[in-house]
N, C-alpha and C positions, 0 to 999 in steps of 0.2 A: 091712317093707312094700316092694313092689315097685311103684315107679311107671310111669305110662304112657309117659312119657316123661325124661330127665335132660339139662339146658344145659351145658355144660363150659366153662368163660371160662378164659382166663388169668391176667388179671391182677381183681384188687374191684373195680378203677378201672369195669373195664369191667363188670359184673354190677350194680354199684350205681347205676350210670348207667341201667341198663333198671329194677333191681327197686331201691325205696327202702326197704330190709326190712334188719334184722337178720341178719348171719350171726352162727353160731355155728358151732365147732370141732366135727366129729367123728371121730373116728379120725384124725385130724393133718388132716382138710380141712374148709374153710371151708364150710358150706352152709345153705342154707335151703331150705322145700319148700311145694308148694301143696296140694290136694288130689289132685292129677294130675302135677305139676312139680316136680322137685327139680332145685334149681340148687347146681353146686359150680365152687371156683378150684381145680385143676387145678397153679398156674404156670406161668411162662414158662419158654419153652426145653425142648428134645428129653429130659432127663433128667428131671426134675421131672415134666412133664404125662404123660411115658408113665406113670411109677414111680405118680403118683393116679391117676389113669386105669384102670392096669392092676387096682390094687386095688377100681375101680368095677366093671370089667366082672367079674372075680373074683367080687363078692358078689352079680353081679347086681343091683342095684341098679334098674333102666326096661327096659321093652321096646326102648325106640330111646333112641339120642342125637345129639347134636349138637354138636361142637366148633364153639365161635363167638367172633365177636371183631373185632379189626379187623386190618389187613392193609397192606402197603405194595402198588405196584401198579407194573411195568414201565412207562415210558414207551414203549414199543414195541406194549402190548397194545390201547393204544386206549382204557383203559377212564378213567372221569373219578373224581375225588374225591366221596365217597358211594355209588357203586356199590355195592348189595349182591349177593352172587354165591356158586354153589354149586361149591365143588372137587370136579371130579371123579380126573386123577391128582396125585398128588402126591410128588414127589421130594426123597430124599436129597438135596440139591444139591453140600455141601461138605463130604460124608466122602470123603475118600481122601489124594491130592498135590499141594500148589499147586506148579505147576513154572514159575508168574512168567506164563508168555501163557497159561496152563490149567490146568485141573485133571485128575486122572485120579480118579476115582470109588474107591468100593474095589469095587464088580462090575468096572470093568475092570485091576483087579490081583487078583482071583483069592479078592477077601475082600465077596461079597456079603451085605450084610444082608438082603435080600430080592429077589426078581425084578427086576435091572435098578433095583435100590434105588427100584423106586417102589411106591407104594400106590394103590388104587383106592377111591375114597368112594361113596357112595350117592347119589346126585342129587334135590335137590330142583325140582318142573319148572317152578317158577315163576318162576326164577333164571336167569340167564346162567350158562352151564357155561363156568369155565375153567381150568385146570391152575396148580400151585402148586410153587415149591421151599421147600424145609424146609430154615432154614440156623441153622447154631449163632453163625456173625457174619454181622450183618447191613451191607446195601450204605450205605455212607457217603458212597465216593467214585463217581464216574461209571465208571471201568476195573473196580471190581470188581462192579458192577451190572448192566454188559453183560457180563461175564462170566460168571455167574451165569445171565443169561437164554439167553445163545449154547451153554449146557451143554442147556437142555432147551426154549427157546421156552417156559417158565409165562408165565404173564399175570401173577403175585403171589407176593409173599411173608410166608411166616411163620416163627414159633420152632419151633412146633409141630407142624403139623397131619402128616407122615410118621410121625413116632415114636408120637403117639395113635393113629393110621389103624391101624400096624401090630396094634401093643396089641388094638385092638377086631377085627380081623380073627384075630388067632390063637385068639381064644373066641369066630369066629363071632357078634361083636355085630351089629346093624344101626346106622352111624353117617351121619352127614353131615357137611359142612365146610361152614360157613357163615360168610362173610367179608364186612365193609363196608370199602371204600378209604378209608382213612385220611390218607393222604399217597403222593408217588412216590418210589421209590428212587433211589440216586445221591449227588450232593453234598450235603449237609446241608444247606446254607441256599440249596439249590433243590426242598426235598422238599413244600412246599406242603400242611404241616400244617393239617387241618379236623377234630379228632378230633368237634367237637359234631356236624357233617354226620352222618360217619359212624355215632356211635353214636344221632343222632336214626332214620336212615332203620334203623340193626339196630333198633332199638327197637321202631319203626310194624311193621317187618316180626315181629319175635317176638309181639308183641300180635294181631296178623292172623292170623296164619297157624298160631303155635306153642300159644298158650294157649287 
């Protein structure tokens, strides 16, 4: 069956907090479906959500989808905790060299994974568009946080969203990136954890706008 549409989460935490449903395993991924909606965990991190993912867009599976989830958010982009927001580019942030004040990408040594290692999402217009880096460690401390942003100006960050983008972009999928601020990046115990915020306002917004 090919549905109208397919959710992509990350992590159950996050899927079962919108949908109070049963999953079940199929083909190694966790999913459940509506009449129109099939919702799947994907995982966390660049290798895992591409690797299901890829195998989503593969069988075809929905007309569109949706990578969604929550998100950490720059201090520098303005945006508040619960923000929900639509990525439109989204970067490799930390494949290449740390060389201690920077990074070099692997497009500027000669080893592009794609265009300038970014990806481009499909925009939802109801949302504030803002750009995203994809990093496989996430910001802990304050030095690697601004670092991280001074690579490309994103507004947020995730595990995911470059490595799925691409995935769905090489089979010509139609996706979107759909993000609630969850907390800000930087020191840890100044990140200002609201995960309920966040997954109340993804929620109100999935229910409005997706089903």
């Amino acid at each position: 069956m090919k549905y109208n549409r397919a959710l992509l989460f990350p992590t159950l935490k996050e899927a079962s907090y919108v949908f109070k449903k049963p999953f079940t395993e199929h083909n190694g991924i966790l999913t459940f479906s509506t009449a129109n909606t099939a919702v799947f965990i994907v995982g966390v991190g660049k290798s895992l959500s591409a690797l299901n993912s890829f195998k989503l867009f593969q069988d075809d599976v929905a007309s569109c989808y949706f990578l969604i989830g929550i998100c950490g958010a720059y201090r520098n982009s303005c945006l508040n905790i619960g923000d929900v927001v639509t990525i439109f580019e989204d970067y490799f942030a930390d494949e290449g060299v740390f060389l201690g004040e920077k990074i070099l990408g692997t497009d500027e040594i000669g080893f592009s994974i794609c265009e300038k290692n970014r990806v481009f999402f499909d925009i939802w217009d109801n949302l504030k568009i803002v750009n995203g880096n994809t990093v496989s460690l996430c910001s802990g401390i304050d030095f690697y946080s601004d670092l991280l942003y001074s690579r490309t100006n994103a507004d947020v960050e995730t595990m995911e969203g470059a490595s799925v983008g691409l995935a769905a972009k090489k089979l010509n999928k139609q996706i979107y990136h759909i993000r609630a601020v969850s907390n800000y990046t930087g020191n840890r115990k100044d990140q200002e954890w609201n995960f309920k915020l966040a997954m109340d306002n993804l929620s109100s917004f999935i229910y409005r706008e997706l089903l």
